[in-house]
N, C-alpha and C positions, 0 to 999 in steps of 0.2 A: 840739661843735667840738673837732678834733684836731690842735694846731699843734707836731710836734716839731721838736727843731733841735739844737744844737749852739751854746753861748752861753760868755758871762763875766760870773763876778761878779766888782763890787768890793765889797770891806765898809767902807767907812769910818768911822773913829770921828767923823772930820767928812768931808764929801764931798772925794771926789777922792786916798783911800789907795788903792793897787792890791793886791790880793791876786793877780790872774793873768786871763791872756788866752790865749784859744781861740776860732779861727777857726769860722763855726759851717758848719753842713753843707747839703748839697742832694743834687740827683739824676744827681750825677756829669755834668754839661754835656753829658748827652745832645742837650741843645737848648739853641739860644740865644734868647732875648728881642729881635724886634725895636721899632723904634723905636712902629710902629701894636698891636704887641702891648701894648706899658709902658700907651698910652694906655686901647687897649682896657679892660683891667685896672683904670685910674684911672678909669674910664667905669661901670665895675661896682662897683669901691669906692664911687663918690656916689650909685649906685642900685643895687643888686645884684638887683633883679628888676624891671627897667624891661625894657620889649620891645625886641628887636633892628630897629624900626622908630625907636626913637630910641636905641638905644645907637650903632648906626652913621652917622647923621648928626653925629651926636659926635664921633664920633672921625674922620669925613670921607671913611667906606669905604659901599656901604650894605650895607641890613641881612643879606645873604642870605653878604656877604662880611665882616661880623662874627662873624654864628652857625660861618662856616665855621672861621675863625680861634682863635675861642675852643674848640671841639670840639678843635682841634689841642692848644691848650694844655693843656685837658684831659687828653686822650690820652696826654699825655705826661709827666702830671704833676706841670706846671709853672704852674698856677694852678687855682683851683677855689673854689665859692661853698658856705658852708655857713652853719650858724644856731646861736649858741646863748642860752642863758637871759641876761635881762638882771641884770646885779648888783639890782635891787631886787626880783627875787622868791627870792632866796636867799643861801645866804653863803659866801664865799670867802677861801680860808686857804691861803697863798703858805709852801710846806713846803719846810726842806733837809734834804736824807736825804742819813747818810753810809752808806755800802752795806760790805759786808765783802771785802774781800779777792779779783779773779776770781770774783767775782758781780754788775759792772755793767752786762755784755752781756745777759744775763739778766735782771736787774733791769727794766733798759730796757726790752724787748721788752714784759714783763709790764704795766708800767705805759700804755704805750701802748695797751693794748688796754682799757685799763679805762674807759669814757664818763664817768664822774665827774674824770678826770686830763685838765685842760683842756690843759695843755702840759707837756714834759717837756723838760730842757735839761740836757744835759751841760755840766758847769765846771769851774773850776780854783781850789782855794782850800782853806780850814777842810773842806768837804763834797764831793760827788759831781753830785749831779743837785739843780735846785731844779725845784719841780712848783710848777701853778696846779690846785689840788685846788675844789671846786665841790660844796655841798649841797645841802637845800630850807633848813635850819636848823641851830644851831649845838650841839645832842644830833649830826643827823645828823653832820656834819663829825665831831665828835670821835669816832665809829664808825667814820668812814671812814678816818682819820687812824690813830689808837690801834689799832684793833684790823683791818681790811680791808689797809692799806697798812704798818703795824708789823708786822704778820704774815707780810709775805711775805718769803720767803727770801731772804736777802744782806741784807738790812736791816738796820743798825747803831743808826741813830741818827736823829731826825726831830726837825727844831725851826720850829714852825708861828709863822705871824704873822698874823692876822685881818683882811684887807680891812674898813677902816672907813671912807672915803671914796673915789671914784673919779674921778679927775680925767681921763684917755685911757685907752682900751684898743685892741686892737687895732681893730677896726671903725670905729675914725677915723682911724686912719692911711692915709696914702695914695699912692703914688709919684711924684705930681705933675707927670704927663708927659703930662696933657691937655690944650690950650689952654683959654684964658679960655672963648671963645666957645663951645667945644663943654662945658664944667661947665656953663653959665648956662643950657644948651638943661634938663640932665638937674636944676638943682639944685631942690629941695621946700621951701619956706618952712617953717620948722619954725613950729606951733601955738603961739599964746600961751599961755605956761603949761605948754606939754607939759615934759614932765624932759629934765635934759641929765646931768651929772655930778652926785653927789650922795652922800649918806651910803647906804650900801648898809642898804635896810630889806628883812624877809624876811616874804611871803605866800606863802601855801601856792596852785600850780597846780594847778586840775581835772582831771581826765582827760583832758578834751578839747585842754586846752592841753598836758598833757607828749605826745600823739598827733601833734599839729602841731609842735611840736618835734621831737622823734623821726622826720617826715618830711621836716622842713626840714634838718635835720641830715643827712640821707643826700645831701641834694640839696638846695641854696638856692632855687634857679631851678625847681624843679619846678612844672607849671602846674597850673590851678585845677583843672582836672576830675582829672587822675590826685593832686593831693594830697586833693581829696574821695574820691576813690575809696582811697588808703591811710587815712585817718582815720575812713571809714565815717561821713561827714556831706555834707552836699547842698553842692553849690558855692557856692550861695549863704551859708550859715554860715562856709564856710569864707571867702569872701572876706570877711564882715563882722568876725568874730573875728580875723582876722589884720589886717585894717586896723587894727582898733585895738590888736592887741598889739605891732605895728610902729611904729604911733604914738605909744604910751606906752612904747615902750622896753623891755617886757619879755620881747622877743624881739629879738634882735642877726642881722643876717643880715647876712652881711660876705665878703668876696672877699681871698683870700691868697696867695700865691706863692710860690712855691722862691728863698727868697730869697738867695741864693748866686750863683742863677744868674742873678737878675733884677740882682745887682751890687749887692747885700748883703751881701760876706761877715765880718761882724763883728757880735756880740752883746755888750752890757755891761751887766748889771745894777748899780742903783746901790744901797744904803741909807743913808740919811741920816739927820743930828738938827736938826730944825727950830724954832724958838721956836716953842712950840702959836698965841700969835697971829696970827705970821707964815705957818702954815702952807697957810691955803688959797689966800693971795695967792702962795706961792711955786711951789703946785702948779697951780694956775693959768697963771700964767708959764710954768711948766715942758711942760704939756701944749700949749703954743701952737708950741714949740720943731717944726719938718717932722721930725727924727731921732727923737722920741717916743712908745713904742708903746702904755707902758706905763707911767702911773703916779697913785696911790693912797697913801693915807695909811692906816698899818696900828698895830696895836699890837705893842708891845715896846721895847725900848732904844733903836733907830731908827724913827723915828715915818712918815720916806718913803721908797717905792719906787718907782726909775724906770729903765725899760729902756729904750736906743737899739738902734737898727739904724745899723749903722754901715757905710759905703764901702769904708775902709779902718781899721785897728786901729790908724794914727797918729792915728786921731780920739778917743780916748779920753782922751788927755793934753793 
């Protein structure tokens, strides 16, 4: 998954210091978002590979005038379904890098291109860019960190904080622009028992599973027989094996937007200092909040981190 933007951090020594604000970025309002698009999109967010035989009864269009719709969005992109590894099969280390002097364009670019750099967000503050960086384990990260992303040029300064619980992330947030009726058609009972948020634990993925990854990634929505045919396994495994790493959460396939254009244009990271007791009651609360894309309980001085999306940059204060 590759989510870049253009954000704000705060750093608070208690929540709600402002360090600075930056409107975040999109695709220049080549296109606008209409009202059956926002839903389309919130139709894909509750199931991102349900068929256009019930994504469009959802949203109240049919199916052939869904697939048409969303191809546009595509096209023009302004939304798109991708996949990535679920927090319990690896670990995740939320980095600010201060970069040197006329080497942030650069910087940026580079990092983007790298699969391990889950997002990259321009800001305004103490640093430069904070990244959502992604291992299998916590040797890996500190290679990737230390020595792969320390290494690269304009790099000044990098100060990592360790995903240790995960309360939202992005693949539950949602624009909320479907009706009742048409979520209830598309929504899945979640399993008793399956996992929802949780302490980020780290198993190592087989082959076959970073394969289906790796194809999911290119493509969310890619169907059974051409993702059998890129992973070199029979349709059938594939449907079985992905059923259940869908169901157990350690695979994320999730639907995103240009969110600027869709009437997002504001980012805020938050970090905060929580009484350790209080903390999973607050991150809990916190992740119920519709504006919440983002947030985890990490290690360091500030023990939570949480991003909104925000309407407008009066919603901050």
């Amino acid at each position: 998954m590759q989510e870049n933007g253009r954000g704000t951090v705060l750093d608070p020594d208690s929540a709600g210091t402002l360090e600075g604000i930056e409107s975040a970025g999109g695709p220049g309002g080549i296109e606008t978002f209409e009202e059956t698009d926002l839903a389309l999109v919130d139709a894909l967010q509750t199931d991102p590979r349900a068929p256009w035989s019930r994504i469009g009864p959802a949203v109240g269009v049919d199916a052939t005038t869904a697939a048409r719709r969303w191809a546009r969005l595509e096209r023009a992109g302004l939304a798109w379904v991708t996949a990535h590894a679920g927090p319990a099969t690896g670990t995740v280390g939320y980095v600010e890098v201060t970069c040197r002097p006329r080497r942030l364009a650069e910087l940026s670019e580079r990092l983007t291109a790298l699969p391990w750099v889950a997002s990259v967000e321009h800001v305004v503050g103490d640093f430069d860019l904070f990244l959502t960086v992604v291992a299998a384990d916590l040797p890996a990260l500190g290679r990737r960190i230390g020595t792969d992303l320390g290494m690269l040029p304009g790099v000044r300064s990098t100060r990592t904080r360790l995903g240790v619980r995960i309360y939202q992330e992005g693949s539950g947030w949602k624009v909320r622009a479907l009706e009742p009726a048409g979520r209830a058609r598309l929504a899945v009972p979640r399993a008793a028992g399956s996992p929802g948020g949780g302490p980020f634990a780290h198993g190592p993925r087989s082959d076959v599973d970073r394969r289906l990854l790796e194809a999911l990634g290119a493509d969310g929505r890619v169907g059974w027989a051409e993702l059998a045919a890129r992973t070199g396994l029979s349709e059938s495994t594939v449907r079985r094996r992905l059923t259940r790493e869908l169901r157990d959460r350690d695979i994320l396939v999730r639907c995103d937007i240009a969110q600027q254009t869709a009437g997002w244009p504001g980012i805020a990271t938050y970090r905060a200092v929580v009484p350790h007791g209080e903390l999973d009651a607050t991150g809990g609360a916190l992740a119920r909040l519709p504006q919440i894309r983002l947030c985890a309980s990490v290690t360091g001085s500030c023990n939570l981190l949480f991003s909104v999306w925000l309407r407008d940059l009066d919603g901050i204060t």
